[in-house]
N, C-alpha and C positions, 0 to 999 in steps of 0.2 A: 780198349778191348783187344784181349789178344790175335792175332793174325789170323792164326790157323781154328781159333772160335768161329770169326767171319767168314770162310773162307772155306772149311771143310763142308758143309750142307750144300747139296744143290739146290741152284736157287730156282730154277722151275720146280723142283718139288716142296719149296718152301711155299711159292705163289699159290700150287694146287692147294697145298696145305691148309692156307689161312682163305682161299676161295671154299674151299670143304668145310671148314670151321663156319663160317659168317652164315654161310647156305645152310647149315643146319642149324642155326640158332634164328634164323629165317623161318626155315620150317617151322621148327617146335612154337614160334609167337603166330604163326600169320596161316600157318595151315588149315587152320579150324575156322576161319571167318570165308576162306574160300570155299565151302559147303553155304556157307549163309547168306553171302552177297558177290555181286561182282562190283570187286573193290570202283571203277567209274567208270563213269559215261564212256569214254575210249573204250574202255576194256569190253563193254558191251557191244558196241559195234562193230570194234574187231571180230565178237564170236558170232553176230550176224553175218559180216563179212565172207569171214571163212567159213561157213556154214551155206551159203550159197553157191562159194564157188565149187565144195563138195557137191553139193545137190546137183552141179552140173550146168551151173550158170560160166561162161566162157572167162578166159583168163583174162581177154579186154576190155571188159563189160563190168564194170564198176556200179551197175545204174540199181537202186535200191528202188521197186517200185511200189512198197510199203510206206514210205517216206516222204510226205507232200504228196498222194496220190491227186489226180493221174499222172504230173509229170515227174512224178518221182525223183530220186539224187542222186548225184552222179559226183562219185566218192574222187576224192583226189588220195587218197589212200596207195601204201605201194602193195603190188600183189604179192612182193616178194615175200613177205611177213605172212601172206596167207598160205604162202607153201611152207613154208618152214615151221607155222602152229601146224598145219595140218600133218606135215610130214612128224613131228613127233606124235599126233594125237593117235595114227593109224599105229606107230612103232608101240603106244600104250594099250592098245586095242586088242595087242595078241597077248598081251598077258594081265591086264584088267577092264574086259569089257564095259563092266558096268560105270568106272571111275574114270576112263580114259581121261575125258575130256576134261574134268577137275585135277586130273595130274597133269597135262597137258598144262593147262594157266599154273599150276603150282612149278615145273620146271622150267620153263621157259623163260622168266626174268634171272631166274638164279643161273642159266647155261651161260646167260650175256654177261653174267658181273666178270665171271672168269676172265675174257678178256681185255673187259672194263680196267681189273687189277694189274693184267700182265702192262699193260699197254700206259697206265699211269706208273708202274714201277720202273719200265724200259723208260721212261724219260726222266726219273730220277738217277737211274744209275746212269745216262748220259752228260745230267750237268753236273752232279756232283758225286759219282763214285759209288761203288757196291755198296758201301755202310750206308749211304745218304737211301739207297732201294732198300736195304733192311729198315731203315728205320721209314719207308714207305707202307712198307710192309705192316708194318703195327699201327699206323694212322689208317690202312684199309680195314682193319681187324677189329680198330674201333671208332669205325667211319660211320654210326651209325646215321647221323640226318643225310650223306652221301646216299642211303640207300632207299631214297623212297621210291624210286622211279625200278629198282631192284625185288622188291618186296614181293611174295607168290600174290599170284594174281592178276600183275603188272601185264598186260599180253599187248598192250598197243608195243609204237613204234618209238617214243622215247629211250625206253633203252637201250634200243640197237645203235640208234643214233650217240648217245652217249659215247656206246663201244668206240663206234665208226670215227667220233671225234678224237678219242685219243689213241688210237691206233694210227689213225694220219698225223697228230703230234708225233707221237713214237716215233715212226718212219721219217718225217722231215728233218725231229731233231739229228736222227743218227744216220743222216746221208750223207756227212761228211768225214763218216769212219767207216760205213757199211756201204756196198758200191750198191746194194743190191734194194737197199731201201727207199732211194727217189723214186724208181717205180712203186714200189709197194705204194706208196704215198699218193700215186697217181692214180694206181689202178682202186686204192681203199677209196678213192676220192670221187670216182664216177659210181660206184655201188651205195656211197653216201647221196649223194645224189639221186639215188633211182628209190630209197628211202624217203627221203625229205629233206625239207629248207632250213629246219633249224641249225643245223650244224653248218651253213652255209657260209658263215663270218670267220666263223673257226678254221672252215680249210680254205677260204681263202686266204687267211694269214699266212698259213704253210705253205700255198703255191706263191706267196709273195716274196716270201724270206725264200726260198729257193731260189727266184728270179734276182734278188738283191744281192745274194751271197756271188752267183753269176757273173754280174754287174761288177763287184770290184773283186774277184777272182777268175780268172779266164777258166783256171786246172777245174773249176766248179761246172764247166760245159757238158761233159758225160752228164754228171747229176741232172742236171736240168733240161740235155735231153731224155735221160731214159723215163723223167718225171711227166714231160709235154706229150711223148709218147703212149704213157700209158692214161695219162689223164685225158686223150681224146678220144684211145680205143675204150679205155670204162665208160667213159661220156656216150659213147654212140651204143656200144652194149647195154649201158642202160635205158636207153631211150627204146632201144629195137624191145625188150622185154617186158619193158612199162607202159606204152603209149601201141594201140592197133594202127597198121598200115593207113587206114581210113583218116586218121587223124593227128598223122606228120608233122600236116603241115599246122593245125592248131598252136596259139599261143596262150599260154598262160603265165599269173605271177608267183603261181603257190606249190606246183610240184613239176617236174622237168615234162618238158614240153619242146616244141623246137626252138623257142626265143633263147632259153637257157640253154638247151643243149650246142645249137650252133654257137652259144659265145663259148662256152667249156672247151668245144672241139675246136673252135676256130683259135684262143687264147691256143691251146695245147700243142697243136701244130706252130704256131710263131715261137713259141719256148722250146722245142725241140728243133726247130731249125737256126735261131739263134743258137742251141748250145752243140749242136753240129758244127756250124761255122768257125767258133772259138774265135771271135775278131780279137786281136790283140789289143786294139783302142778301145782302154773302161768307157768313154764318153759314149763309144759308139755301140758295147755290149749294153750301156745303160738304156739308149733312148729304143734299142731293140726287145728291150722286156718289155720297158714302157709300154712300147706301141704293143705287146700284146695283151696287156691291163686295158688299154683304150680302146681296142680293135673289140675283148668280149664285150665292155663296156654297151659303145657304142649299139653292138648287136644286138646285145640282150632289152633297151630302149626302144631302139630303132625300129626291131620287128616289133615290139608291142611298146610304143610308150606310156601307158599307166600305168607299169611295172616299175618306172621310178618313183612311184609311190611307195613301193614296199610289198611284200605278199597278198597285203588284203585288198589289195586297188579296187579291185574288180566286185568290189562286197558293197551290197547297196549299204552309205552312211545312215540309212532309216534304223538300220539293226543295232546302230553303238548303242543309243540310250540305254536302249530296252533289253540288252543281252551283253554285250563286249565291254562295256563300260564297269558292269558288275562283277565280270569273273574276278571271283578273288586270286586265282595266277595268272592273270594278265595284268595285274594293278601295277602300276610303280613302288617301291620297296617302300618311299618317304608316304604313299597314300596308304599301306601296309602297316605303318609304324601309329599311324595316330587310330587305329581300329585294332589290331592286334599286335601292339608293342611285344610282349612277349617270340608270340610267332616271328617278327621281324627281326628281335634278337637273336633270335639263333639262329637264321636263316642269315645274317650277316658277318655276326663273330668270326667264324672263322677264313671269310674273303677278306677282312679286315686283318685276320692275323698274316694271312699270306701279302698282303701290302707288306705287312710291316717287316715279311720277312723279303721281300723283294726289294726295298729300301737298303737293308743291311747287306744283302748281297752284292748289291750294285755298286757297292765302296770299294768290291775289288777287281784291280785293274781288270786282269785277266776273263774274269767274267764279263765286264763289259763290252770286252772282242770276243766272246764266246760265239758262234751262232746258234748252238743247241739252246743255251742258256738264256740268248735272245730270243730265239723262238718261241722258246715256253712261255717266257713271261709274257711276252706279246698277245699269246694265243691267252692265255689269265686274265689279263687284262680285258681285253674283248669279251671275255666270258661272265667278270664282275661288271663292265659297262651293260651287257643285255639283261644281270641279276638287277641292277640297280633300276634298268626300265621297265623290266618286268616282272616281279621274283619267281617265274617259273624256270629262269635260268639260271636258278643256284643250285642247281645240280653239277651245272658243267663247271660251272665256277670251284665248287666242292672238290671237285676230282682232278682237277685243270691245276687246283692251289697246290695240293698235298705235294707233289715234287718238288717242289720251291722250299714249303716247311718241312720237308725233311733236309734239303740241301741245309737249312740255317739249322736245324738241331745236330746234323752232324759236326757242323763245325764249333755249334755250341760245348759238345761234350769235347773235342781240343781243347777250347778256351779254357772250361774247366776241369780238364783234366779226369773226366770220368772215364775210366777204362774199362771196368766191369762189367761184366751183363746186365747183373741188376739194378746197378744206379741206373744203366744206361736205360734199358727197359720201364724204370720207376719214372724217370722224367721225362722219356718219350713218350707217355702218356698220356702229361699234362699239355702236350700238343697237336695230342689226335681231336678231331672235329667232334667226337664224343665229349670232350673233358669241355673243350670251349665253349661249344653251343650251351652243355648244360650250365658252365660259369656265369654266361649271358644270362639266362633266363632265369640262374639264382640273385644276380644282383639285380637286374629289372623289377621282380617282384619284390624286392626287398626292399624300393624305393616306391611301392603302393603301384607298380604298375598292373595289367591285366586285359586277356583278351576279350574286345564285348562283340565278335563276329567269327569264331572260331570257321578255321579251313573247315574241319571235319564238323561240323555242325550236327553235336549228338544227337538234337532234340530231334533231329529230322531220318536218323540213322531208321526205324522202319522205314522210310517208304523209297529206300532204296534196298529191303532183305528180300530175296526170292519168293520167303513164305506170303509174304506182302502180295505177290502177283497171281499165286495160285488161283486163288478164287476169280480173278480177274480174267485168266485165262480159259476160265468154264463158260465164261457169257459168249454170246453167238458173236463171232467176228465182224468188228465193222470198224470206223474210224474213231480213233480216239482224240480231243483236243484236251490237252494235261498242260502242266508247267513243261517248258522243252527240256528240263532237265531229267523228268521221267519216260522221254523219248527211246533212248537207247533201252533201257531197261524193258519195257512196254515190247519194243522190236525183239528183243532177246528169249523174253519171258515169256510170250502172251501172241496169238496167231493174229492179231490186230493191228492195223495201221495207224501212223501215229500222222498229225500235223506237221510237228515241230519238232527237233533237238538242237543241240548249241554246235553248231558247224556252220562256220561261214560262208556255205554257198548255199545256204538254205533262207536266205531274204525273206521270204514270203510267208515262209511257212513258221520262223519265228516273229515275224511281225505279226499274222494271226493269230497265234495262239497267245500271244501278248494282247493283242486287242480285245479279244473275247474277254479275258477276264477283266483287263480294265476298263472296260467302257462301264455305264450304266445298263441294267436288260435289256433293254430295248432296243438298243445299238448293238449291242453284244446277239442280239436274237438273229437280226440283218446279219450280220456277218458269218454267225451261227449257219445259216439257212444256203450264203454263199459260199464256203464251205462244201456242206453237206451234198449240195445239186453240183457240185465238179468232180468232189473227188469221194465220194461214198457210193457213187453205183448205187442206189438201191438197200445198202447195208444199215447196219445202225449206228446213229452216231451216240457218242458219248462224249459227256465233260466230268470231267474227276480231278479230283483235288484232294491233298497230304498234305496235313498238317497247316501249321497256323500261319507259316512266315509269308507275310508280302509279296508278289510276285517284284520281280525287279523290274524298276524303271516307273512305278507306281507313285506317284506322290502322295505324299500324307492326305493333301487336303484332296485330291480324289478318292479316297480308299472307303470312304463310307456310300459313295456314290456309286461305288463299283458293283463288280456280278459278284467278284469275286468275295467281296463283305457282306452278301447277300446269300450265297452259297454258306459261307463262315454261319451267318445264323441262323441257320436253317429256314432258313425263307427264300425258298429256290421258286424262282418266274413260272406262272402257268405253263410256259412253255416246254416245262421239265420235268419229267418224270423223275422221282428217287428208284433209281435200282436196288439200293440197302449196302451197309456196309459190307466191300469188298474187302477183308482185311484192313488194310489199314487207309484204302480210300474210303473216299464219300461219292457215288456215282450216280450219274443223271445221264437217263436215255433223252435224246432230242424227240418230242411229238412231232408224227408226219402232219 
């Protein structure tokens, strides 16, 4: 391709370009369904959430006391997400009252892809050059499985997080060409934090490789102070704006707290005063980063040791069977492949293609002294090991890849000598995550594969539609025990408190509403009754039930024994009243 083809466009007006492109072919598919549902369980709680703290519930005060009443839940949710829907919903408000809060979910995933795209194009044109970001460019344009977490509707906190991850890539890769982005890297790195955990392995890689790069270069010292610097003032800013005065001193595993915050600040302070110092002995630059790996380390155990566990330490084990074991994006991708091969195909193809283009890249010398180009792939790597554990993280892996597969298709078209726009355009194509995913899922099927658990599980698509809740919403308020997956929704929809929903500090309240329908009536009545005299006040209680499928963690050979296969045939216990269909429930008032 000619020089000045590449090279004349500005390339931020190329990025908004193809951000404006994608976001309106977003719209035109996914606009219309956000009138008819909210696309999941997240996205519903988020607009309780935020809908609370509008109502004038306090900015540290996370406690939902519809939710497991009377002790209600106490969200580990970041509130920043709740200003930022809220602050676009009010900016909708002055010029579409009636729709606000449906344009509100419709712009809000699509605002974050923008710098989702900038943020993975800034680190292709890091490791391999402005061509290697144009042809970034056209793998975001037909990124389509990259954008589920993108999609109108999306309102939780995954896709900030997304953002947050590759904009601290960006910033780490190019901190040894830009003086000005080891901070960025730091300060994006405490604001990811005041978000959430999952992007937590992600920037840890980047505060590593800054430490490393340190270690055998001294002139690397600025960087990694201005990076310790700002990663301990975002560290403590987030925590002052996340967490009430009252509960400093609290530790937790699953959103910043002060276990995590003192190791963030305390690591950050050692990396910035190592990179002050500039000792001239690498051995002795080496074991001073060290010690501040070991020193958060240490910290972050020490004030709470079940956090080396992992996020979910603190979650009674009673709840795997019966909830966590089932979520289909918490599964491992290999227990993913034997249920819905298809789905696993495409959710793979393309981290598979970015291996293979990380392989070929790694042949050259120069790249493998790169540190951008180490960084990236490090941070991809880490992103395919958490897809591979869980496939909820082939999203990051998605976006994580693209700079790697464009760095190989640029230097594919050298190899073969395509100079053109159009050749070049024509076979960058065949390596956007659009063309592979669907290659996948063509040859899969064509070897008699097929999904028998679909993610979206259509048969069950009422009884998560709005019109679904209407009539639900006209019955007198009281407690409802449902599947906890109609939890959120029920909160959203409907003035009624619910048991259950699928959120890990909710023990109790999804182990109840699990038991009720699995037990036999008469167990199920007991439990029903205890229940009802803690947390219904006096109100009415209800059990309702959609659709046919199984509650999870049920065993076959209990399922005829159950309430819940009793309910199914209409032969619901004395102890129940039919309320009549609710739309697309089956409802039973509890007799006093």
């Amino acid at each position: 391709m000619p020089n000045n083809l590449i090279r004349q466009p500005n390339f931020g007006a190329l990025v908004v370009l193809v951000w404006l492109v994608v976001a309106l072919a977003l719209l035109l598919q996914y606009r219309g369904p956000t009138a008819e549902t909210l696309l999941d369980t997240d996205d519903a709680m988020r607009l309780v959430q935020m809908r609370a703290w509008l109502a004038g519930q306090g900015w540290f005060d996370l406690h939902n006391a519809r939710l497991e009443p009377p002790g209600g839940y106490e969200s580990h949710w970041s509130r920043l997400i709740d200003a930022g829907l809220a602050g676009l919903l009010l900016l909708f408000q002055h010029f579409e009252p009636q729709s606000a809060e449906r344009l509100m979910r419709v712009w809000w995933p699509l605002l974050w892809l923008l710098p989702t795209i900038a943020g993975m194009t800034a680190i292709a044109w890091r490791i391999a050059g402005r061509e290697a970001a144009m042809v970034a460019l056209l793998l975001a344009l037909a990124g389509v499985p990259a954008y589920q977490q993108f999609t109108p509707g999306r309102i939780d906190h995954h896709n900030v997080q997304i953002a947050l991850a590759l904009l601290v890539t960006a910033a780490t890769v190019w901190s040894d060409r830009k003086r000005w982005t080891a901070g960025a890297a730091g300060a994006l790195t405490g604001l990811a934090f005041a978000i959430g955990f999952e992007s937590v392995p992600y920037l840890a890689i980047c505060g590593g490789m800054l430490a490393l790069r340190y270690a055998t270069d001294a002139d690397a010292g600025r960087a990694l102070r201005d990076y310790g610097l700002a990663l301990a003032a975002g560290t403590a800013l987030a925590l002052l704006v996340s967490v009430g005065p009252d509960r400093w001193m609290l530790n937790r595993c699953d959103a910043i707290a002060f276990n995590s915050a003192a190791a963030a600040i305390g690591a950050g302070l050692v990396l910035a005063l190592a990179g002050w110092l500039k000792h001239a002995d690498g051995v002795t630059r080496f074991f001073a980063v060290a010690g501040a790996g070991c020193l958060a380390a240490a910290m972050f155990v020490l004030l709470e040791p079940r956090c080396a566990r992992g996020p979910f330490a603190m979650v009674d084990p009673a709840v795997w069977p019966v909830w966590r074991d089932h979520a289909l994006t918490l599964q491992p991708l290999h227990v993913v492949f034997k249920t819905n091969p298809l789905t696993a195909a495409a959710i793979a193809a393309f981290p598979v293609l970015v291996l293979l283009a990380l392989l070929k890249l790694l042949t050259e010398q120069k790249l493998r002294h790169d540190f951008g180009f180490l960084t990236a792939s490090l941070v991809f790597l880490a992103a395919a090991a958490a897809m591979v554990a869980a496939v909820r993280g082939y999203s990051y892996a998605m976006w994580l890849g693209m700079p790697l597969v464009a760095g190989l298709a640029q230097r594919l078209f050298v190899a073969w000598q395509i100079e053109r726009f159009v050749p070049r355009l024509a076979t960058g194509l065949l390596f956007t995550p659009l063309a592979i995913s669907a290659g996948a899922i063509t040859i899969a099927h064509a070897n008699g594969l097929s999904d028998s658990d679909s993610f979206a599980r259509p048969a069950n698509r009422h009884c998560v539609a709005n019109a679904s809740y209407a009539a639900l919403a006209k019955l007198p308020p009281g407690l409802v025990i449902a599947d906890i997956g109609h939890g959120p929704y029920l909160l959203a929809l409907t003035p009624h408190s619910v048991m259950g929903a699928p959120y890990h500090r909710l023990a109790t309240g999804i182990a109840v509403s699990h038991r009720v329908f699995a037990s036999p009536p008469d167990e199920a009545k007991a439990i029903v009754n205890a229940a009802r005299l803690v947390g219904a006040a006096g109100k009415p209680t209800y059990l309702m039930i959609c659709g046919g499928r199984l509650p999870d963690g049920v065993a076959e050979s209990a399922r005829s024994r159950s309430l819940w296969a009793r309910l199914q045939a209409g032969a619901a216990p004395q102890w129940l009243e039919p309320v009549g269909e609710k739309g697309a429930f089956a409802v039973w008032r509890v007799k006093l």
